[in-house]
N, C-alpha and C positions, 0 to 999 in steps of 0.2 A: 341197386346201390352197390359200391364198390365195397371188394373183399365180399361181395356176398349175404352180408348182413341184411335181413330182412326187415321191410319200416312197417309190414301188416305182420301183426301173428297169424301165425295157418287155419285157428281155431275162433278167430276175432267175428267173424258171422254167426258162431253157433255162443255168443258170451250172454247173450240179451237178455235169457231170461235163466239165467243162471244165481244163484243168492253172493257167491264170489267171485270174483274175476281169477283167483288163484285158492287151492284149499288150506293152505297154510293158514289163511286166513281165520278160519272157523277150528282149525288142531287142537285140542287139549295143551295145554300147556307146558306136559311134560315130555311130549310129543314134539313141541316146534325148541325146548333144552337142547332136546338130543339133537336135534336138526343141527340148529346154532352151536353146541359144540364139536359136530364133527366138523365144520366149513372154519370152527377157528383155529383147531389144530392145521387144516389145510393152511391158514391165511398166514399162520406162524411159520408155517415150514417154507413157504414161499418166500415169505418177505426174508427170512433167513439165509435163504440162497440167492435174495435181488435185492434188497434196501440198504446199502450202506449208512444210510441214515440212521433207519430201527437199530442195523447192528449196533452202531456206534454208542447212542441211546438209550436201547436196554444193557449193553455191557458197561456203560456209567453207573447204573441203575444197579448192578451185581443181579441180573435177572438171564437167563437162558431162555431163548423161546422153547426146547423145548417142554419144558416145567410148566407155560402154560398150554394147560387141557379143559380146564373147566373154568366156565362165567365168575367163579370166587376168585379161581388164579390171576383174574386181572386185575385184579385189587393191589398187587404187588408191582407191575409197570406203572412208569410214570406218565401222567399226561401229556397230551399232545398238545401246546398254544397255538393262537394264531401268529402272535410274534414270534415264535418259532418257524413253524409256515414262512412268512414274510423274508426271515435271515435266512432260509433254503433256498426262496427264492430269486433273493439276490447274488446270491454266494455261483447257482449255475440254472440263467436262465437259459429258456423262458419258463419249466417248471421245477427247477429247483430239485435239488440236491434227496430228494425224499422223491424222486421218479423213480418206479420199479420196474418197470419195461424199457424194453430198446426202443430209440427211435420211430425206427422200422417199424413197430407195430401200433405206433400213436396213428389215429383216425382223424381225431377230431378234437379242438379246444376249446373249452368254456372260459370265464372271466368272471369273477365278482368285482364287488367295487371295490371295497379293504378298505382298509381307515385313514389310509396315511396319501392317498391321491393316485398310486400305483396300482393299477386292478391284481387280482390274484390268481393266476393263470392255472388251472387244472386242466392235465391231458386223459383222455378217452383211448383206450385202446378197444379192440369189434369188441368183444365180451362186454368190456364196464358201459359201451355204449347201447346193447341190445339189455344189459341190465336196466339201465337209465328209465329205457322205453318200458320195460315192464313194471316195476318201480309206478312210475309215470299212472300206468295205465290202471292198476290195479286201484290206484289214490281216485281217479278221478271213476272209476266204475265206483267205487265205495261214496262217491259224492254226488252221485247220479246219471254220470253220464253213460251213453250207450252208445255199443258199435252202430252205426249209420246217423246218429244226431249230426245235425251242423251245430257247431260250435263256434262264435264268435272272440275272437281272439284280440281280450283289449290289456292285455299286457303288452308292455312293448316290446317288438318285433327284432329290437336290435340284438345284431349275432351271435355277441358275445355273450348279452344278459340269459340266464338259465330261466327263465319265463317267457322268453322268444321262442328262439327255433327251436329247444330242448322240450319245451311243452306242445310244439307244434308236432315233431317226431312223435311223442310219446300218444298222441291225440288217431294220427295219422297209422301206428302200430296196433291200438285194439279197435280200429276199425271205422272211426268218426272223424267227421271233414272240418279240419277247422280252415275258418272264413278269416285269411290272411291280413287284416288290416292293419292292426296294431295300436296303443293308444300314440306311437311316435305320429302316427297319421292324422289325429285331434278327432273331436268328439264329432265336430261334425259329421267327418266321414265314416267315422263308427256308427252314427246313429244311423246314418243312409246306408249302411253297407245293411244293418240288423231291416231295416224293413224291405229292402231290396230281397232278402234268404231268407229270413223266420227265423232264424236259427233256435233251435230247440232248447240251447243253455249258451250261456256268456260265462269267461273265466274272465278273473282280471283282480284289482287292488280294492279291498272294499271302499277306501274313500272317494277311489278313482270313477267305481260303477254308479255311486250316489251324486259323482259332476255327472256323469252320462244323463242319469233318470232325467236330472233336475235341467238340463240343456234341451230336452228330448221336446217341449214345446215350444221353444224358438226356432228349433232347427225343422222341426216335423209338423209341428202345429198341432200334434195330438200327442199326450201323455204316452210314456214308453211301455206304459201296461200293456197296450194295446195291439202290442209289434207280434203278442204269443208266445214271448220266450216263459219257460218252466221251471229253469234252474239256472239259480246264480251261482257259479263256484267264487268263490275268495280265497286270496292267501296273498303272499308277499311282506305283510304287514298286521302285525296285532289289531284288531278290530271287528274278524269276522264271529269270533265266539260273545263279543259284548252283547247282550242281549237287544241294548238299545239301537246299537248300530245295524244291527241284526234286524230289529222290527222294521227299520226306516228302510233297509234293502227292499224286503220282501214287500211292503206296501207300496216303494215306489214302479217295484218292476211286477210286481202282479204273481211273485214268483218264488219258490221256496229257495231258501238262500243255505249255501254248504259249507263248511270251512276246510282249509288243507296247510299242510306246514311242512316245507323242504328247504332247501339252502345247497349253494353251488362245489360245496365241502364234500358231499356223499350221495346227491343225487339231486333230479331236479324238486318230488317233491315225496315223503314219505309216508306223515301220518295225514288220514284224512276223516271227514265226517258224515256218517253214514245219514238215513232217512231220520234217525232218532232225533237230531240233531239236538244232541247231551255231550258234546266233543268228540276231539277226533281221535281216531284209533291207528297205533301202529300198524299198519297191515303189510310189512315189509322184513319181519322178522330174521326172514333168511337171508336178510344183503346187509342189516345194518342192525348191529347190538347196541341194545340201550341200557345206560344205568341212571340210576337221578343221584345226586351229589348234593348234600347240605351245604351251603356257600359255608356257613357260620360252623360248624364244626368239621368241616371237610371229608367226611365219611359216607361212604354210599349206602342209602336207604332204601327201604324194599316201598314196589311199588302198590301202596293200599291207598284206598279213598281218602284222602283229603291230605296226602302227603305234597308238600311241594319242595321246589328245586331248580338244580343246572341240570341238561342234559347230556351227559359224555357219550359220545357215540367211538363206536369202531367200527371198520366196514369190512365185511365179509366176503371172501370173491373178487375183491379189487386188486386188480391191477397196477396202471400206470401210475394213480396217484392215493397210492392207500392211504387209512389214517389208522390209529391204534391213540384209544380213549381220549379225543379230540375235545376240547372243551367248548362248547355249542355258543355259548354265552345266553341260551335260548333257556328263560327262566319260566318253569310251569307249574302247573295246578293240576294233581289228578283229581279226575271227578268222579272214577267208577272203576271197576275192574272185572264189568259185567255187562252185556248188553242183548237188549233185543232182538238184535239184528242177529245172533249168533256169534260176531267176532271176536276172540278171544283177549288180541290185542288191548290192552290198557286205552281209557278213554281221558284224553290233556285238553287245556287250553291254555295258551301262552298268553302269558300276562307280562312278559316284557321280556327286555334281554338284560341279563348280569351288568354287561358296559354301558345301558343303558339307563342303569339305576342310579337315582342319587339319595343321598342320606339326610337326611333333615330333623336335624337334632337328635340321632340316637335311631330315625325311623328309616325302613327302608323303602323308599316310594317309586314308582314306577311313571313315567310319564303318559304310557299310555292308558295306565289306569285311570291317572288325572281327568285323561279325553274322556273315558266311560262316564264319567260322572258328570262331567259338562253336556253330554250326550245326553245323558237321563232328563235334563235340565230343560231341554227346547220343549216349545217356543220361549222360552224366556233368553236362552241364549241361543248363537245359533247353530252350536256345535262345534264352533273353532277356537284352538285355545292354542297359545304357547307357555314353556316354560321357560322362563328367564333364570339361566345356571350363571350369572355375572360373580362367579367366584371359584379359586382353586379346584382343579380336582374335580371328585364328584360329593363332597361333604360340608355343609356349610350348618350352623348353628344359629342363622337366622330364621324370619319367616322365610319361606321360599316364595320368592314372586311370580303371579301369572295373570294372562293375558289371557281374555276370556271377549268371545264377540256377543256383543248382546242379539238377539231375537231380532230380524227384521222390520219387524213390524211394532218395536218397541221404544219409546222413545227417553230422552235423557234421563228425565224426572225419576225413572224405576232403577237410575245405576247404585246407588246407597243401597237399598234395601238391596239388589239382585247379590251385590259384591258381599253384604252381609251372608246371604243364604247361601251362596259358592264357600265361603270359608267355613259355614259352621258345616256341612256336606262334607267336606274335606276331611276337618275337624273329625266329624264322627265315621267317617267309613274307613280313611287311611291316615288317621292318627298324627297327622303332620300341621304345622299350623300355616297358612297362605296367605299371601297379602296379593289380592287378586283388583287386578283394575280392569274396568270394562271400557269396551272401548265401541266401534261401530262397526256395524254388520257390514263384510266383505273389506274389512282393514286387511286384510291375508289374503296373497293368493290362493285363488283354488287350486287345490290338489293337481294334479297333473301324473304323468303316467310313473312318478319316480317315487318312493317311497317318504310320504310324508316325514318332515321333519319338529319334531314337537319340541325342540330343545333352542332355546337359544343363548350364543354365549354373551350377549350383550345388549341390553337394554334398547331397542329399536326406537329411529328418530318418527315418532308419533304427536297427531295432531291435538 
């Protein structure tokens, strides 16, 4: 590869039967402090002598980088928005005004989607990009995968998207071949590509792998249990820590199912979920500091069992497009601060994003929690739900309306009662009150290779 950069690690054959793919992983925890505050003084001294951005930023702020030295001192810089981001980027593309590196040393570009219809361009210089790949690797060794597995690859393949090529690098760096297809290629040929290899684990969108199962005997003629895959990885979207969604994986593919959570801001993916599967765990400590953030009184809280939160990240070691206390929008639940496996890293599961929250009389609800619950619910419904947000904002003081597909094999006569038992569910688990209409099985598209969408801003012309 050019510049030199290596896409195997040198050590990626001797990882297999290793308990970490990295030992930071298992460190004491005052052990991986000291780690993360030397790499932040680094990050500060850097960005101080390349970001015009940060300068500009923290000198509004009355903060000096060098003042911060330790994980408390960041409590005094200001956050970093994505509409911030967004005005960098316009102001000098294509990465905006918060690039730390020349040119000259940018490698390689990723893309998110962003809110506003202009994707989000972040530059890679060889470093943040050999980081990526380790990053990468460590997530998916903590999720099961191993140097020489085939991997089937049903995220989609497209360049830009940091589930494409960036997971494909990161797969290809600790040793394991992923099987190029992508879900842009459709299920068909995902499913013929999986019995053609065997591949030992599938990565991909949890909703997206349960179209694969569920296609897997039209296209093949025999249930996709059957193909031998062992491990499902999931991530891209809320659903893989739902226990329900969770059980439907593993029974449709025969196979123990993992979870992972990254984003195209600080790497492709960072926290992941060991064999426990009790949530996933930072295992990245030394590239990307964590804090959790109380939305409702804005103060950052220490991470203990059963705290939740926004997660601010800041990145360490970066380069081209650093962040300093980035606001995630990625709202969690810790579930532990202990685990079996050894890893010391804190154990999350996301239960939605900040911007994807809306308020429902005082309450704060999550859409995709909504799904956990309709999930729980099959065969009586069939899993698929929309929320209908046909109002300002994200706050409305009505019932909240939703769209719920009955069971397939259900017929009209059971909609009353079914609509009754989805509201009082609602009712009693997330405090919100629902005015839920059911409707018929496969009114919604299936899923597809793109990040389900659970929200709708307008009443859909239904039969």
């Amino acid at each position: 590869m050019q510049h030199g950069m290596r896409f195997r690690r040198a050590d990626a054959g001797a990882k297999a039967n290793d308990r970490f793919w990295h030992e930071i992983e298992g460190m004491p925890l005052d052990e991986v402090r000291r780690i993360q505050e030397e790499r932040l003084v680094e990050q500060m001294a850097y960005l101080k002598a390349n970001s015009p951005f940060y300068q500009d930023k923290f000198a509004a702020a009355g903060v000096d980088f060098d003042e911060i030295r330790t994980i408390e001192d960041l409590q005094r810089l200001p956050f970093t928005y994505k509409t911030e981001i967004r005005e960098s980027l316009s102001a000098e593309p294509p990465f905006g005004r918060h690039r730390a590196a020349p040119m000259e040393d940018i490698i390689q570009m990723q893309a998110s989607s962003g809110t506003t219809g202009s994707p989000s361009y972040v530059a890679l210089t060889e470093s943040d990009a050999e980081m990526w790949h380790e990053m990468t690797a460590r997530c998916f060794f903590a999720n099961g995968v191993r140097p020489g597995d085939m991997v089937l690859h049903a995220f989609s393949l497209a360049k830009g998207f940091v589930g494409g090529i960036p997971v494909m690098q990161g797969l290809q760096y600790m040793g394991a071949i992923d099987v190029p297809v992508g879900a842009d290629g459709g299920a068909d040929r995902l499913l013929r590509a999986c019995a053609d290899t065997r591949p030992r684990c599938v990565v991909g969108a949890p909703n997206f792998v349960i179209h694969l199962a569920e296609k897997a005997e039209e296209v093949l003629g025999a249930p996709v249990s059957r193909l031998g895959v062992e491990r499902v990885v999931v991530g891209g979207e809320p659903g893989g820590g739902i226990p329900a969604i969770r059980a439907k994986i593993e029974k449709l593919w025969g196979a123990k199912c993992t979870e992972m959570l990254g984003g195209t801001d600080l790497g492709v993916t960072y926290w992941a979920e060991c064999d426990q599967q009790s949530g996933m765990h930072m295992v990245n400590m030394d590239y990307v500091l964590t804090e959790l953030l109380d939305p409702e009184t804005g103060k950052i809280i220490p991470w203990a069992e059963g705290a939740s939160g926004e997660m601010i990240y800041t990145a360490l070691g970066r380069r081209a497009s650093p962040l300093v206390r980035f606001r995630s929008g990625d709202f969690i639940e810790v579930l532990d601060t202990t685990c079996a496996c050894g890893r010391t890293g804190p154990k999350i599961r996301c239960t939605g994003r900040t911007d994807d929250m809306l308020i429902v009389r005082g309450a704060n609800v999550f859409p995709s929690a909504i799904n956990s619950i309709v999930n729980e619910m099959v065969p009586q419904t069939n899993g698929v739900m929309r929320v209908v947000a046909d109002f300002e904002g994200h706050t409305t003081q009505e019932a909240l309306k939703i769209i719920v597909e009955r069971g397939p094999d259900r017929d009209r006569d059971g909609d009353a009662d079914l609509k009754k038992k989805i509201e009082q569910r609602l009712r009693d688990a997330l405090v919100f009150r629902a005015d839920v209409r059911i409707v018929d099985a496969d009114t919604f598209e299936k899923p597809g290779a793109a990040k389900v969408a659970f929200v709708l801003r307008k009443y859909p012309d239904l039969p």
